[in-house]
FIKOLVO-625807 format. One record per atom (N, C-alpha, C): residue in three letters; atom name; x, y, z. Coordinates in pm, whole numbers, plus 50000, padded with zeros to 5 digits. Example, Ala and Ser with C-alpha at 12.3 -4.5 7.8 and 13.67 -1.06 7.14 Angstrom:
# FIKOLVO-625807
ALA,N,51319,49431,50780
ALA,CA,51230,49550,50780
ALA,C,51320,49670,50780
SER,N,51285,49775,50708
SER,CA,51367,49894,50714
SER,C,51290,50003,50787
# end
This chain:
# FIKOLVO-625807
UNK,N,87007,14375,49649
UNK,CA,86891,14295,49678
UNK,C,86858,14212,49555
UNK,N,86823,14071,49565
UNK,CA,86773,13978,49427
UNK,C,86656,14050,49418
UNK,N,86647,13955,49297
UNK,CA,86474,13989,49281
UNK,C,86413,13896,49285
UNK,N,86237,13913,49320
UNK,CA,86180,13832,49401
UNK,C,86158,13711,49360
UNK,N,86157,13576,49487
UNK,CA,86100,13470,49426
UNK,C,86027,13483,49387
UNK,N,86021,13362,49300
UNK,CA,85879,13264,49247
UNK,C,85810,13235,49328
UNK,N,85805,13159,49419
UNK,CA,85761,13093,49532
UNK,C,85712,13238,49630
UNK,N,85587,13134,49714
UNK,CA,85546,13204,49787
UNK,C,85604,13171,49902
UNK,N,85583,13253,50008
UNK,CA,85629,13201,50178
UNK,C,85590,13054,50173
UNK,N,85494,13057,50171
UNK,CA,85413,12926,50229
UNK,C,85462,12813,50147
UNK,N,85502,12839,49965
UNK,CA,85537,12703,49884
UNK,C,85689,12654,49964
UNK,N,85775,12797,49977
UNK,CA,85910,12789,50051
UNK,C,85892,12695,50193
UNK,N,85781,12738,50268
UNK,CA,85770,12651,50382
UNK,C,85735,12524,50373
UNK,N,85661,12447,50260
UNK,CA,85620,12368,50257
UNK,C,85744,12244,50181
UNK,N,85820,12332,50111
UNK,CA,85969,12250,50093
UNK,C,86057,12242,50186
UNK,N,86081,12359,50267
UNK,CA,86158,12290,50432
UNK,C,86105,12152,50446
UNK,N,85942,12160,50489
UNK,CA,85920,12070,50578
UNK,C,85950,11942,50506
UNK,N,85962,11946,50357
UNK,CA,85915,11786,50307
UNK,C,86093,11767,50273
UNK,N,86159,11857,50258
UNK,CA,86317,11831,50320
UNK,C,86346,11748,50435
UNK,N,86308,11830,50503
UNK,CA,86343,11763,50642
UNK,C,86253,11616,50690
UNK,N,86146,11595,50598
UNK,CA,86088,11474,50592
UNK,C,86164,11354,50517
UNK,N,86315,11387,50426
UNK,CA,86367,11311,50381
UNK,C,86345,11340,50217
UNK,N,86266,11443,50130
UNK,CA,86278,11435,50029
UNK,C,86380,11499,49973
UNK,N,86430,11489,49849
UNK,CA,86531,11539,49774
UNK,C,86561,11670,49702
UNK,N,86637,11787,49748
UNK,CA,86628,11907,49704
UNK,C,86617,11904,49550
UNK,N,86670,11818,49465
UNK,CA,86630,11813,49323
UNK,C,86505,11785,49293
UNK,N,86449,11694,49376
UNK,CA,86317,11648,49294
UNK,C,86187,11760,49335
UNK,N,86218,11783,49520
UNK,CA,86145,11973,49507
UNK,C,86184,12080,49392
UNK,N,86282,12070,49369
UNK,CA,86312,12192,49293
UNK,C,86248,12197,49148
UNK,N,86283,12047,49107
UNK,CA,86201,12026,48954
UNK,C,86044,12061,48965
UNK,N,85987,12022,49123
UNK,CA,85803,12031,49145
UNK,C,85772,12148,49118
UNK,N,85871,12236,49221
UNK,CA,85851,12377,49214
UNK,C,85888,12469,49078
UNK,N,85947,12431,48986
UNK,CA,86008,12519,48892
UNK,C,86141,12630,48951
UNK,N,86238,12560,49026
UNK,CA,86328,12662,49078
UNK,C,86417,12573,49105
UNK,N,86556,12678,49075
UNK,CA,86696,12552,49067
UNK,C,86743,12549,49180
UNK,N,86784,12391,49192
UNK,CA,86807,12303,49283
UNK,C,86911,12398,49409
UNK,N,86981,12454,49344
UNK,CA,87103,12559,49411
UNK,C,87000,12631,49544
UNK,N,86895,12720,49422
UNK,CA,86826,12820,49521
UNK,C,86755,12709,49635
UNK,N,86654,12580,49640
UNK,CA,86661,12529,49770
UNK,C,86768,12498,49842
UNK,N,86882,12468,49778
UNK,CA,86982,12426,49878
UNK,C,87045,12530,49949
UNK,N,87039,12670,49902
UNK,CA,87089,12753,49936
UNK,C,87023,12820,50089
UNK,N,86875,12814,50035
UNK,CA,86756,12843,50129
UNK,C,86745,12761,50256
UNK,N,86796,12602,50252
UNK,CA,86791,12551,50329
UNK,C,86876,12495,50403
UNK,N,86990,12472,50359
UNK,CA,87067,12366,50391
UNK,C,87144,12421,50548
UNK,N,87153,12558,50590
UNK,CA,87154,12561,50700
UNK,C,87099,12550,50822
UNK,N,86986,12597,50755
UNK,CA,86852,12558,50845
UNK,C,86811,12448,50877
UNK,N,86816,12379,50760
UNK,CA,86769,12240,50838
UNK,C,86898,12144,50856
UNK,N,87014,12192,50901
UNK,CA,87129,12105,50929
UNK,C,87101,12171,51100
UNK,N,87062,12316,51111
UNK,CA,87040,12290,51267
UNK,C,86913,12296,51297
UNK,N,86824,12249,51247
UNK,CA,86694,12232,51265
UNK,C,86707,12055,51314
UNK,N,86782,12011,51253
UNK,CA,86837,11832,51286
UNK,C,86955,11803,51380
UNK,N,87013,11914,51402
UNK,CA,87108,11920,51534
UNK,C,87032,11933,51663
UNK,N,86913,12070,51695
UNK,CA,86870,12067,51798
UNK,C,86747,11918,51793
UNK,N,86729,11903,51704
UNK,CA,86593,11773,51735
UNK,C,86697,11643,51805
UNK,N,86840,11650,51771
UNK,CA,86890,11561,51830
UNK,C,86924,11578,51959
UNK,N,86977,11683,52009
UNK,CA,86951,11699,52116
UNK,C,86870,11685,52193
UNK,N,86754,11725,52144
UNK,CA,86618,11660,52241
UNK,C,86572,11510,52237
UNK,N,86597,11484,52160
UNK,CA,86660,11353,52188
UNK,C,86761,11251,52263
UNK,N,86859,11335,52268
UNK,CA,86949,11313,52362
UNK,C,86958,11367,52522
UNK,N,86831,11482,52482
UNK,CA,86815,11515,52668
UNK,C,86660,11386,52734
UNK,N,86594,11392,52641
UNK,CA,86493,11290,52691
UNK,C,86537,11179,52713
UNK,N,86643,11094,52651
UNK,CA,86656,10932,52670
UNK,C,86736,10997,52792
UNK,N,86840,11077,52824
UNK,CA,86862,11087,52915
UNK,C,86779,11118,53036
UNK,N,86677,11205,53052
UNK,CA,86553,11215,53080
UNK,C,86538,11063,53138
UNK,N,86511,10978,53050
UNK,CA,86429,10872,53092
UNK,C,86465,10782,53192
UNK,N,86620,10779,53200
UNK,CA,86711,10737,53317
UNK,C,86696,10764,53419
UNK,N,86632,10878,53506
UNK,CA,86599,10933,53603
UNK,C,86460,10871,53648
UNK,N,86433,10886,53803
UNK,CA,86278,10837,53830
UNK,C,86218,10955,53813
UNK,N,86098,10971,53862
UNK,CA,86014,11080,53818
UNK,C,86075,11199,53903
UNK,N,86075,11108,54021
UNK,CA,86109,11302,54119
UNK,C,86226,11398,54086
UNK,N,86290,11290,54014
UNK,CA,86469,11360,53966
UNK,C,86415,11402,53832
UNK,N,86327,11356,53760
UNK,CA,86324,11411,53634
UNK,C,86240,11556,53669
UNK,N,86187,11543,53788
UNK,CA,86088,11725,53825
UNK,C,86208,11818,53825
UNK,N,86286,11683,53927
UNK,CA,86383,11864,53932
UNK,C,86484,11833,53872
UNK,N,86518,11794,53756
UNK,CA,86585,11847,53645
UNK,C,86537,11934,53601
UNK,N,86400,11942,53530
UNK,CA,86307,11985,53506
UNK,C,86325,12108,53549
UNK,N,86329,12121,53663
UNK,CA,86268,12279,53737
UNK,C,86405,12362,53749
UNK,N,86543,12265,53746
UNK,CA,86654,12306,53740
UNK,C,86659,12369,53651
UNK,N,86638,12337,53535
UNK,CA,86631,12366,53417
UNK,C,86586,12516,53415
UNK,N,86474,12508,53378
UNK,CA,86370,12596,53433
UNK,C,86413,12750,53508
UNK,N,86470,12731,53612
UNK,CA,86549,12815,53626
UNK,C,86690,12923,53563
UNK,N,86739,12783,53527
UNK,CA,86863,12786,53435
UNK,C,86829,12910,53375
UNK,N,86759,12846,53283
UNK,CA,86711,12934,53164
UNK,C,86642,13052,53221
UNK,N,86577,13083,53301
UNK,CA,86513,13236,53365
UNK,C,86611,13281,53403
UNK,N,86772,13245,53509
UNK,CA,86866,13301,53537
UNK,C,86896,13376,53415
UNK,N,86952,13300,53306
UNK,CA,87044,13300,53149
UNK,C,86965,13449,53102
UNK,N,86837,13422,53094
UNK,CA,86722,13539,53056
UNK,C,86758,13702,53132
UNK,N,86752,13672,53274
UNK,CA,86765,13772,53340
UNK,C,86892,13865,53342
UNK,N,87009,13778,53381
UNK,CA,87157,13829,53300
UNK,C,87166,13905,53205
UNK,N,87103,13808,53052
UNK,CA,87137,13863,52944
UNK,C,87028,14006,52935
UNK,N,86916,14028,53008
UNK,CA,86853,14160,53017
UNK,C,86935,14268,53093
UNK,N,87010,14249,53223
UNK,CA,87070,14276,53289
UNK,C,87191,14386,53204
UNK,N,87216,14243,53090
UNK,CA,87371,14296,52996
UNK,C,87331,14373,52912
UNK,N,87187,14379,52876
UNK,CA,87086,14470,52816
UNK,C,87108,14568,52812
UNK,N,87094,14630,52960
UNK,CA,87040,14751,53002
UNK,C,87176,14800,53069
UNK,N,87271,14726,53122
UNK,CA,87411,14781,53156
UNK,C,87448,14850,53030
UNK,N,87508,14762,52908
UNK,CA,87541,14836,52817
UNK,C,87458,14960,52814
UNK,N,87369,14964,52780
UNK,CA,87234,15053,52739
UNK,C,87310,15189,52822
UNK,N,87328,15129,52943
UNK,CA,87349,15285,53025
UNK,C,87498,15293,53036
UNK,N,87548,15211,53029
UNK,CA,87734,15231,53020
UNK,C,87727,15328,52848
UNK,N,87685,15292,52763
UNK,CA,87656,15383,52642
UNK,C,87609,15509,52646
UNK,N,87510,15580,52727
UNK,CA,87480,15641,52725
UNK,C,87570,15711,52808
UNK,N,87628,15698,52960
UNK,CA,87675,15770,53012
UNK,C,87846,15775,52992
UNK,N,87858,15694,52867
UNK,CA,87984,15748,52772
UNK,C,87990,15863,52757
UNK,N,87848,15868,52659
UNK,CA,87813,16013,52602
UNK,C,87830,16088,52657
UNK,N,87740,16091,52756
UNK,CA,87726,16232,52916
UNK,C,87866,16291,52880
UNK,N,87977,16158,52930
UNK,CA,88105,16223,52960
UNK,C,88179,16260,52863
UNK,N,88173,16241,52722
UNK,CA,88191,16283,52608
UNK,C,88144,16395,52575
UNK,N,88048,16409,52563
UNK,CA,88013,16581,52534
UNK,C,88049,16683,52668
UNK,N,88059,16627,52798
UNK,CA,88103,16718,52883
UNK,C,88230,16750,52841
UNK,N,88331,16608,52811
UNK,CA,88456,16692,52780
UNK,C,88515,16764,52666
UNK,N,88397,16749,52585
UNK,CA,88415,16866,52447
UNK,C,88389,16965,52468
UNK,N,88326,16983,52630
UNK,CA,88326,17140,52660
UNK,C,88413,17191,52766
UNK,N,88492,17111,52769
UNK,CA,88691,17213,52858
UNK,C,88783,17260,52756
UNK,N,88783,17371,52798
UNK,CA,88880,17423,52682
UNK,C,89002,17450,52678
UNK,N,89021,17345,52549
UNK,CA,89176,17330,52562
UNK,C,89283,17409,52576
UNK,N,89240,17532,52562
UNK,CA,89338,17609,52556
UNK,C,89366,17618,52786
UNK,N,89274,17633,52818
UNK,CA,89361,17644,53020
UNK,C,89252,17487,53059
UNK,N,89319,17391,53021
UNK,CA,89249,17277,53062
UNK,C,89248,17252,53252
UNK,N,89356,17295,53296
UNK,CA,89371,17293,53438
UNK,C,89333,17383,53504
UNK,N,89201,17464,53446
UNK,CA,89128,17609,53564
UNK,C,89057,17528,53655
UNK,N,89076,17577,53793
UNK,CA,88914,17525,53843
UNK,C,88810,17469,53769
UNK,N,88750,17547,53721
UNK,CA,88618,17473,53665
UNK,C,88653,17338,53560
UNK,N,88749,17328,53475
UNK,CA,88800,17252,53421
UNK,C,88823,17113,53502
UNK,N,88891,17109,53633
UNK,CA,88937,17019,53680
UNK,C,88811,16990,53797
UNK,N,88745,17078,53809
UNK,CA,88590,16989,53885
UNK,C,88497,16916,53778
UNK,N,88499,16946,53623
UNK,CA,88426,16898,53500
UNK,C,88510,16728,53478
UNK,N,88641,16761,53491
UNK,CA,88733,16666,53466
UNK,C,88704,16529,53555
UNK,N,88678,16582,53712
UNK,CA,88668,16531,53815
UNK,C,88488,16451,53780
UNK,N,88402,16492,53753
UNK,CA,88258,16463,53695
UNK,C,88251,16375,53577
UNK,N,88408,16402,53488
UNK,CA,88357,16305,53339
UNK,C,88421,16175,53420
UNK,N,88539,16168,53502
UNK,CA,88597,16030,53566
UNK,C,88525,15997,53638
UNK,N,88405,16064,53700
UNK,CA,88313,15959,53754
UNK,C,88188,15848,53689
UNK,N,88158,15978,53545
UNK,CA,88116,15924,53462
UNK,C,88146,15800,53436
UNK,N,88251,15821,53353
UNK,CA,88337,15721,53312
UNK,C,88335,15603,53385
UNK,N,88326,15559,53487
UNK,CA,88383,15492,53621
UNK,C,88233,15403,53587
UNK,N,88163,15505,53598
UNK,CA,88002,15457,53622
UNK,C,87961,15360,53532
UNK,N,88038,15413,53394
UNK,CA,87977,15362,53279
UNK,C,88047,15255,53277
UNK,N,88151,15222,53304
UNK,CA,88244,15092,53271
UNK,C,88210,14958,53376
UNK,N,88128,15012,53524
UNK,CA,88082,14973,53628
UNK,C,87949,14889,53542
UNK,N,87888,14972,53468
UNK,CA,87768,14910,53390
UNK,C,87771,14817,53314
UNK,N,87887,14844,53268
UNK,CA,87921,14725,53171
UNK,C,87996,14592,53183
UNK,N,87956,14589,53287
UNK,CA,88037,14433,53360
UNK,C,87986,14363,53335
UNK,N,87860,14296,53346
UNK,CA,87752,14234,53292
UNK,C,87784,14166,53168
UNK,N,87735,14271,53081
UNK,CA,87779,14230,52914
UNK,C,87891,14198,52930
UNK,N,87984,14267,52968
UNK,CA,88147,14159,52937
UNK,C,88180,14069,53001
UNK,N,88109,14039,53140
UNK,CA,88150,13907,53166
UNK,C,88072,13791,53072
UNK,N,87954,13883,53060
UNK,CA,87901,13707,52989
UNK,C,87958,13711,52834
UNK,N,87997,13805,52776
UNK,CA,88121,13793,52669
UNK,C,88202,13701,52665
UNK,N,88278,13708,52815
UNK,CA,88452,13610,52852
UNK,C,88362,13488,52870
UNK,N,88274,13484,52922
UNK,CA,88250,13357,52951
UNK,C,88166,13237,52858
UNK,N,88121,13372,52720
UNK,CA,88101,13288,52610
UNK,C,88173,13244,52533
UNK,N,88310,13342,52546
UNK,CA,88437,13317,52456
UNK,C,88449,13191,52392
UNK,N,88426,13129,52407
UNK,CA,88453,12986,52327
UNK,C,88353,12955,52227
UNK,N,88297,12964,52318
UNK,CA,88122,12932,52188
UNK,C,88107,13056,52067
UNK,N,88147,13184,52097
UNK,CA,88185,13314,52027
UNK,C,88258,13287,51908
UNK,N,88348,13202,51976
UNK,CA,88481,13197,51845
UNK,C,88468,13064,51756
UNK,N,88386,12966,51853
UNK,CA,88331,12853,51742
UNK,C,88266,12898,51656
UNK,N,88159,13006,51669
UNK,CA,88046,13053,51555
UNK,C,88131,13151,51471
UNK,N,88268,13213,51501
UNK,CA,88329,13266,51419
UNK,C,88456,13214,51360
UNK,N,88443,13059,51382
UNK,CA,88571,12989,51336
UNK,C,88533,13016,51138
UNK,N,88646,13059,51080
UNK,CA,88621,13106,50958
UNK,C,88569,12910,50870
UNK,N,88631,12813,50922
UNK,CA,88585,12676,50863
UNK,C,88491,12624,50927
UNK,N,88424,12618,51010
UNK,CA,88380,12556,51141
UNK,C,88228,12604,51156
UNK,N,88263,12736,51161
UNK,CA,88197,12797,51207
UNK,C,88055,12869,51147
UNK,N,87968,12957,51216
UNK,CA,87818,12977,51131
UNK,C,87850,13090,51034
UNK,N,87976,13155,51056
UNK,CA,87966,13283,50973
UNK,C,88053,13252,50836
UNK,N,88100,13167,50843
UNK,CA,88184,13087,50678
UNK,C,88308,13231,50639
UNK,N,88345,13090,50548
UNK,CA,88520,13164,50529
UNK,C,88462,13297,50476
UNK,N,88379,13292,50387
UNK,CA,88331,13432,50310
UNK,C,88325,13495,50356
UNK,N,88223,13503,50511
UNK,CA,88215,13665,50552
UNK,C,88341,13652,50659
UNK,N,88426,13567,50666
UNK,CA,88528,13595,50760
UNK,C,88668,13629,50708
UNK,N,88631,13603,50604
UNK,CA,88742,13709,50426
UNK,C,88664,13849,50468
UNK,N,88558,13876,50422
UNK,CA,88546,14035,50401
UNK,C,88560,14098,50538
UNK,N,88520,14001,50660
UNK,CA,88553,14070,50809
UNK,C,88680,14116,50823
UNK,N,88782,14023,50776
UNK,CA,88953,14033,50799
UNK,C,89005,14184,50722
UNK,N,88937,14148,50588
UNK,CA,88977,14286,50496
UNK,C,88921,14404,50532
UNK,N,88808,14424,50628
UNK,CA,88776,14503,50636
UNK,C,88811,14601,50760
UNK,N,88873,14503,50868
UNK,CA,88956,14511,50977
UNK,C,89093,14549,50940
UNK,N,89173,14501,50820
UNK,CA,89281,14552,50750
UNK,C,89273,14677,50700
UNK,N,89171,14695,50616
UNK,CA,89168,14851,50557
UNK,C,89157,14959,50637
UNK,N,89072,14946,50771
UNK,CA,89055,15029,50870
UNK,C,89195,15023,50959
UNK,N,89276,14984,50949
UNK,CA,89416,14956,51036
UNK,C,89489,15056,50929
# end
């Protein structure tokens, strides 16, 4: 952990904003007494997509504006939906995992209790018969989350493109090595 800024929340917030108003991370940094690095460091992602989505809304309104009013409602409400569908899913993928996880477990600790030594007694193979339903259940749950996984796949691997991408070569060096050492 560093140790703490100089700056308060609020001086930090008040250099975003006059960033993104067009002023110069050097000449904040000299106001503030703090090197130029630490704002750029603090900000420069943030407000590179803090100026990506404003363009977008920009680019959905002029598009927006092309439409007459009744098509712009129900874009609008299309929309609208969209996004409550997207919401509901991803709660959906929530709570699947949630219980595909849990009823891993169930079937995990049930089968730490057949004993290995006569795994095929009766009681063994009705327990056996109970963890594969488990099992079944839990993987049934988890459809959800993994489809909307496959179907993010692309956007997934853009945010983890090691050049490209939001997570940078750095943590996609220590991800690789750390995936190596465990192999």
């Amino acid at each position: 952990m560093g140790r703490p800024s100089k700056l308060t929340d609020a001086q930090w917030e008040a250099i975003g904003k006059r960033l993104l108003a067009g002023e110069s991370a050097a000449a904040l940094a000299k106001e503030f007494g703090v090197d130029r690095a630490a704002v750029t460091r603090r900000f420069s992602q943030r407000n590179a997509t803090i100026k990506n989505v404003a363009n977008q809304i920009v680019e959905t309104e002029r598009a927006l504006s092309f439409l007459n009013a009744s098509e712009q409602i129900a874009a609008r409400s299309l929309a609208d939906d969209l996004k409550a569908i997207s919401e509901h899913l991803a709660g959906a993928a929530r709570f699947g995992a949630a219980t595909a996880h849990r009823l891993s477990g169930i079937a995990h600790s049930k089968a730490a209790e057949i004993d290995d030594a006569q795994p095929l007694n009766e009681e063994s193979i009705g327990a056996l018969k109970g963890i594969a339903a488990l099992t079944k259940l839990a993987n049934e749950s988890s459809e959800i989350g993994v489809n909307l996984l496959r179907a993010n796949k692309e956007e997934i691997e853009r945010i983890n493109n090691p050049v490209t991408g939001r997570i940078g070569t750095i943590t996609r060096r220590i991800i690789d090595s750390k995936t190596v050492e465990s192999k």
